[in-house]
C-alpha positions as a Markdown table, in Angstrom:
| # | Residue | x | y | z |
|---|---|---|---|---|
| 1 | Unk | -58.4 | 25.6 | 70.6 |
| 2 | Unk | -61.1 | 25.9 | 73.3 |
| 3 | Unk | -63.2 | 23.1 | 73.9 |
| 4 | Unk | -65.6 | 21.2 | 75.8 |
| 5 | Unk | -66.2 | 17.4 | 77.2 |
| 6 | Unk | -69.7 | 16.1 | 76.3 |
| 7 | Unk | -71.4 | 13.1 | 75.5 |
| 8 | Unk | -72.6 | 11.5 | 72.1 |
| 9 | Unk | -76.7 | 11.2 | 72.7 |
| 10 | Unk | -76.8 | 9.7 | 69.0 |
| 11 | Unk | -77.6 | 10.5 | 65.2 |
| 12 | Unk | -80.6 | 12.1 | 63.3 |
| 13 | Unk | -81.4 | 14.6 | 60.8 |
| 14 | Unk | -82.4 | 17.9 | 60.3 |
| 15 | Unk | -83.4 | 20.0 | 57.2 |
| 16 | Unk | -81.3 | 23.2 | 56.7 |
| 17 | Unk | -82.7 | 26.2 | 55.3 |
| 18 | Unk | -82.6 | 25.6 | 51.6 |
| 19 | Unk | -84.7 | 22.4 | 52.6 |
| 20 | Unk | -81.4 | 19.6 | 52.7 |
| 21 | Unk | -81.7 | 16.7 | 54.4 |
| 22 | Unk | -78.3 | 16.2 | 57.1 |
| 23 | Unk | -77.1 | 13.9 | 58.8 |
| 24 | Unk | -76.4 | 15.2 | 62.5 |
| 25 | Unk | -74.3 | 13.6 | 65.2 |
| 26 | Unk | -76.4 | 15.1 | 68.5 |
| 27 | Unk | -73.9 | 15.9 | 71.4 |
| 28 | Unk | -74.5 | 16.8 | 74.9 |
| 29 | Unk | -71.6 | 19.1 | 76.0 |
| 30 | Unk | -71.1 | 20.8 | 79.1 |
| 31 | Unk | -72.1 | 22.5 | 81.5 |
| 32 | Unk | -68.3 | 22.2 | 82.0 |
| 33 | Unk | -65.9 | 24.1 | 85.0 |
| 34 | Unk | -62.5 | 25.1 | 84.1 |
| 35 | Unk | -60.4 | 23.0 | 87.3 |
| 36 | Unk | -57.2 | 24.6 | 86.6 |
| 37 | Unk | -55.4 | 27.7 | 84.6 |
| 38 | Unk | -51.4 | 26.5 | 83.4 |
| 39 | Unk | -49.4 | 29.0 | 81.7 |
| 40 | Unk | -45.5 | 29.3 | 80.4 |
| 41 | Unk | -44.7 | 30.5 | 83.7 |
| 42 | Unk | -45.7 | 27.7 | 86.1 |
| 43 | Unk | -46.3 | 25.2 | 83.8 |
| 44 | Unk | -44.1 | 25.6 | 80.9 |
| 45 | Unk | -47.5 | 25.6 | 77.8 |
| 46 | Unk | -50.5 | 27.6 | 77.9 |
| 47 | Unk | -53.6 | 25.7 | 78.6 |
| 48 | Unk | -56.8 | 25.4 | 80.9 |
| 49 | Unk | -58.2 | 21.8 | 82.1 |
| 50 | Unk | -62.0 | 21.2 | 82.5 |
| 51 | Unk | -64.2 | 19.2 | 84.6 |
| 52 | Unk | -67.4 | 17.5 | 83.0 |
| 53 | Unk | -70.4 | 14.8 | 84.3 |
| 54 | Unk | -70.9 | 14.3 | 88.2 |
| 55 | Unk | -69.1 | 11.7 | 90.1 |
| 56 | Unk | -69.5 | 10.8 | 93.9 |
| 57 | Unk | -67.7 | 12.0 | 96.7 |
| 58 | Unk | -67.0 | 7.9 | 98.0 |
| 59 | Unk | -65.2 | 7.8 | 94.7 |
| 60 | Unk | -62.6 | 10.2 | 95.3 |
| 61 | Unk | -59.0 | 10.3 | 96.7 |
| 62 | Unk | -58.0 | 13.2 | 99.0 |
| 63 | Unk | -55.5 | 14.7 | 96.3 |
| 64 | Unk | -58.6 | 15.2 | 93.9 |
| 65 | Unk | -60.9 | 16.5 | 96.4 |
| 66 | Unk | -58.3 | 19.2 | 97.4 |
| 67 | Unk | -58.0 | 19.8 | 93.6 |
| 68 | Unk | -61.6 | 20.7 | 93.2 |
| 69 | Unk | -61.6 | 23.0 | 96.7 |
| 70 | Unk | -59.0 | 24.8 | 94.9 |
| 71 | Unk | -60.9 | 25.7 | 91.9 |
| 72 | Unk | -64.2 | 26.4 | 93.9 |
| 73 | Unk | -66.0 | 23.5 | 91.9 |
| 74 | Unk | -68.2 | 21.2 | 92.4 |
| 75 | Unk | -65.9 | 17.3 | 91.7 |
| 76 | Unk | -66.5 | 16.0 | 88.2 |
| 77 | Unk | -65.7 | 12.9 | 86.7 |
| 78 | Unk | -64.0 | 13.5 | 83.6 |
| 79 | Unk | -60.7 | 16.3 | 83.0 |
| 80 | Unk | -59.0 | 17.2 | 80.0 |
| 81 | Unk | -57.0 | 20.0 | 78.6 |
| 82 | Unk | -57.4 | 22.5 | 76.2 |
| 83 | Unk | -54.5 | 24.3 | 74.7 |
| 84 | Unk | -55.2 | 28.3 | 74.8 |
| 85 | Unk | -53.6 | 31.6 | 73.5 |
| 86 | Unk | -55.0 | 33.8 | 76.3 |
| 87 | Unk | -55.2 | 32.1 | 79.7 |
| 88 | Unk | -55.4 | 34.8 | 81.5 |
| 89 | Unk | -58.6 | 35.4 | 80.1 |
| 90 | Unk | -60.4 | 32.7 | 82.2 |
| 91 | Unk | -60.8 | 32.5 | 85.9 |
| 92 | Unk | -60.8 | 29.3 | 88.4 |
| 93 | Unk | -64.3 | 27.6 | 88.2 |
| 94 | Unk | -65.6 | 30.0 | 85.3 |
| 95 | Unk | -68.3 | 27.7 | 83.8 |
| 96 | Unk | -68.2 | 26.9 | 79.9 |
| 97 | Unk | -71.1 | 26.2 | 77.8 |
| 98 | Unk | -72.0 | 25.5 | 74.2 |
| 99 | Unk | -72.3 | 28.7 | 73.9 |
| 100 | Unk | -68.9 | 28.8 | 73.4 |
| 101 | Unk | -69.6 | 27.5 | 69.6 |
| 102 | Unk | -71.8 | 29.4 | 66.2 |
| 103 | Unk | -73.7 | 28.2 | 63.9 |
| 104 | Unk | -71.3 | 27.5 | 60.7 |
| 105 | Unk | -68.2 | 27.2 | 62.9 |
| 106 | Unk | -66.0 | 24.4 | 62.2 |
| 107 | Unk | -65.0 | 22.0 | 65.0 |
| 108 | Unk | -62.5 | 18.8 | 65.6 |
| 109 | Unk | -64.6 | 16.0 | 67.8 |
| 110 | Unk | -62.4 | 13.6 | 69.3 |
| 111 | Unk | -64.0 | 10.1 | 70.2 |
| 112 | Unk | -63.1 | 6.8 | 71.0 |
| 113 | Unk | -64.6 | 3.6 | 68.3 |
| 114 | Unk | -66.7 | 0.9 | 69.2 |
| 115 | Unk | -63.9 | -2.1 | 70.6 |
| 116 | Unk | -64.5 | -5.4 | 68.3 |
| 117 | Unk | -62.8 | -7.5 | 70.0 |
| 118 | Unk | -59.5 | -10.1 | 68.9 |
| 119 | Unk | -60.0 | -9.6 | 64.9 |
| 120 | Unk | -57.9 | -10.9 | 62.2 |
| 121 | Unk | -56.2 | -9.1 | 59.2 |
| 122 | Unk | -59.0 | -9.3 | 56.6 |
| 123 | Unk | -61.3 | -7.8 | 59.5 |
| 124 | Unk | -59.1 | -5.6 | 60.7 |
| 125 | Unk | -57.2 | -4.7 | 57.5 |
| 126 | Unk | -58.8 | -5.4 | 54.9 |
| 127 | Unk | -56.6 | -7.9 | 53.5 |
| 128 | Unk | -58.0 | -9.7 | 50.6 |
| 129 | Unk | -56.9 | -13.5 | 51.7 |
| 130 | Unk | -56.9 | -16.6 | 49.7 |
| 131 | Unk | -58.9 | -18.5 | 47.5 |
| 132 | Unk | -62.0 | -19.6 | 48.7 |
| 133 | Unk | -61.8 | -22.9 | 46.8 |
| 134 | Unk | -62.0 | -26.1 | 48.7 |
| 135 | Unk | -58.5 | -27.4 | 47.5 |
| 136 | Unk | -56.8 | -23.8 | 48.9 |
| 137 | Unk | -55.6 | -24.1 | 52.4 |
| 138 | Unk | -55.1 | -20.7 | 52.4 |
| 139 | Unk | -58.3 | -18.7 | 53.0 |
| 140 | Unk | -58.0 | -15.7 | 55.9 |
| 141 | Unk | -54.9 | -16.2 | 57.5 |
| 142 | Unk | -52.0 | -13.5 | 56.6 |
| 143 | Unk | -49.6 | -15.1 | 55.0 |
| 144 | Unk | -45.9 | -14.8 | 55.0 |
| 145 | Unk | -44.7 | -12.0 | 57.6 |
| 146 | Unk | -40.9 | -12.4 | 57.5 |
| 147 | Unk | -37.8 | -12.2 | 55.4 |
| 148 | Unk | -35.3 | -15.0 | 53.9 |
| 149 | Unk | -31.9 | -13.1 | 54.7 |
| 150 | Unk | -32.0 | -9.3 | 54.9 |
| 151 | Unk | -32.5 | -7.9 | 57.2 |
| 152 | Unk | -34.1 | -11.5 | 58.0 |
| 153 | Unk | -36.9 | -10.1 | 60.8 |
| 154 | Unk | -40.1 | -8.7 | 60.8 |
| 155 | Unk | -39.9 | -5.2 | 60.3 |
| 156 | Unk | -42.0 | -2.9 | 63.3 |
| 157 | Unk | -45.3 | -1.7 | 62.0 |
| 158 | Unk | -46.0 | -5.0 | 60.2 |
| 159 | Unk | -50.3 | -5.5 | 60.6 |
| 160 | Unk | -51.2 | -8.4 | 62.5 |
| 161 | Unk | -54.1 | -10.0 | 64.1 |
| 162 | Unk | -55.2 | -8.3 | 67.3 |
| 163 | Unk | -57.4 | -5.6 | 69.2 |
| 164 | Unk | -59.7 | -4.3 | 66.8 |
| 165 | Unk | -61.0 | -0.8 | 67.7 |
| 166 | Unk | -61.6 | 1.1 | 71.0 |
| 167 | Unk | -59.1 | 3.7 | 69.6 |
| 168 | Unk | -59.0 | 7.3 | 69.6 |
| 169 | Unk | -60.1 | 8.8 | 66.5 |
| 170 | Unk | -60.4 | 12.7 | 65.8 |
| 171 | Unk | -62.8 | 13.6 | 62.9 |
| 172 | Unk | -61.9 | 17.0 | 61.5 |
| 173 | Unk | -63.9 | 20.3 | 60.4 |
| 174 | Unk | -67.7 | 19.3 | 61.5 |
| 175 | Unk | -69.8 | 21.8 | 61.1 |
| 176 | Unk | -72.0 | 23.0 | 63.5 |
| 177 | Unk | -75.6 | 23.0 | 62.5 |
| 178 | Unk | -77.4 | 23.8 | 65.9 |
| 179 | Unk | -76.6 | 25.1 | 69.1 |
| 180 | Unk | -79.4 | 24.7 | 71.9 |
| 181 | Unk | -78.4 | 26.2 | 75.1 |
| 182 | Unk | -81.2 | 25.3 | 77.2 |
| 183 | Unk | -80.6 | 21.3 | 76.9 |
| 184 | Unk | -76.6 | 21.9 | 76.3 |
| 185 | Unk | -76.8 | 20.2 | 73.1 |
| 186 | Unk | -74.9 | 20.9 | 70.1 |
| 187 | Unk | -75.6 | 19.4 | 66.6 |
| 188 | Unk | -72.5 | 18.2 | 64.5 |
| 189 | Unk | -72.9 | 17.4 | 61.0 |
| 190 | Unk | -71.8 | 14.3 | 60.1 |
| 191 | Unk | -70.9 | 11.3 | 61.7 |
| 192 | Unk | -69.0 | 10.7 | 65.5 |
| 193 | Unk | -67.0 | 7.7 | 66.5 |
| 194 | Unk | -67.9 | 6.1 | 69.4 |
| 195 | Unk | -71.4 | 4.4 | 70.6 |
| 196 | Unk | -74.4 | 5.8 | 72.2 |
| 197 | Unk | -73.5 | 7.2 | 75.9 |
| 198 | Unk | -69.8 | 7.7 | 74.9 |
| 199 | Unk | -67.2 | 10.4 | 75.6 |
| 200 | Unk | -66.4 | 12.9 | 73.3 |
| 201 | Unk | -64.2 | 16.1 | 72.9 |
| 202 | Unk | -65.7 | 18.9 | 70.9 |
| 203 | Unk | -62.8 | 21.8 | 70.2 |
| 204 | Unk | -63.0 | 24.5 | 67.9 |
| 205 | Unk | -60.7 | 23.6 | 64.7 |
| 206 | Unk | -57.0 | 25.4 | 64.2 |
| 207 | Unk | -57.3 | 24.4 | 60.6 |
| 208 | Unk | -58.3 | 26.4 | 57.2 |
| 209 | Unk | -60.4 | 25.1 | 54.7 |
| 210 | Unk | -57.7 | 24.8 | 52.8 |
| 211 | Unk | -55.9 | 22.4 | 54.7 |
């Protein structure tokens, strides 16, 4: 499940060779520096964690700076981990590039929606609310949460009011359209959450078209 840490640049579209219009999500990802090799040995999982986007030396703490002397790279502002078979086959401060990913290969791209804000159910859930008639005193609230007797609570789970978006959201089997090495962009079909300028993770998929 290698991967990389990018950035979404935005949306457009391209025409593929039998003349389709897509709709591409256009993602800037990498150059990015492996910062650290785990394995079952040390660590107890298989995995390597990568460094992405340039961050100033004032901004870090002594801990991090020795972190990045370690690997022999340069500090970065974002890490994350990618879960490997074969750690021994990368090295301290080996650099990863979209090179890493083909055209047709399916990928998982993890980003993080655009926060709304406080919202309320029909908002946020979709609830279908009252009538909208001026006699009804019931128009978008949510209605009766508890129980009468048993078990006489509201149950966990139940959907509320509250923080609407700015969740982590994982869009599945996004096909790779266009890899250009030169700029480090990659071109995913399909949409991305997230806005403009945001964070994303780009990782090859561990799932078959049939699932």
């Amino acid at each position: 499940m290698q991967g990389l840490i990018g950035k979404k640049l935005g949306m457009t579209q391209i025409f593929n060779d039998k003349d389709d219009l897509i709709p591409v999500t256009v993602i800037e990802a990498g150059p990015c520096f492996i910062t650290q090799i785990k394995t079952n040995e040390k660590d107890g999982y298989k995995a390597i964690q990568v460094g992405f986007g340039d961050i100033k030396e004032k901004h870090l703490v002594s801990p991090a700076r020795g972190h990045f002397a370690k690997a022999g790279v340069d500090p970065t502002k974002h890490l994350t981990e990618f879960i490997v078979e074969d750690p021994e086959n990368y090295q301290l401060g080996q650099t990863l590039t979209v090179e890493t990913f083909a055209v047709g290969e399916k990928t998982d791209v993890v980003g993080w929606s655009k926060g709304k804000g406080f919202a309320g159910v029909i908002k946020r859930w979709n609830f279908s609310g009252g009538p909208g008639g001026h006699g009804s005193h019931f128009h978008r609230s949510p209605g009766s949460i508890g129980m009468a007797a048993t078990p006489s609570r509201v149950i966990k789970g139940k959907k509320m009011p509250g923080h609407y978006g700015d969740a982590r959201n994982t869009i599945l089997n996004l096909e790779v359209v266009k890899v250009d090495a030169d700029q480090n962009i990659i071109l995913v079909k399909g949409a991305v959450p997230g806005p403009k300028g945001s964070l994303v993770l780009i990782k090859k998929t561990n799932r078959s078209e049939k699932q």
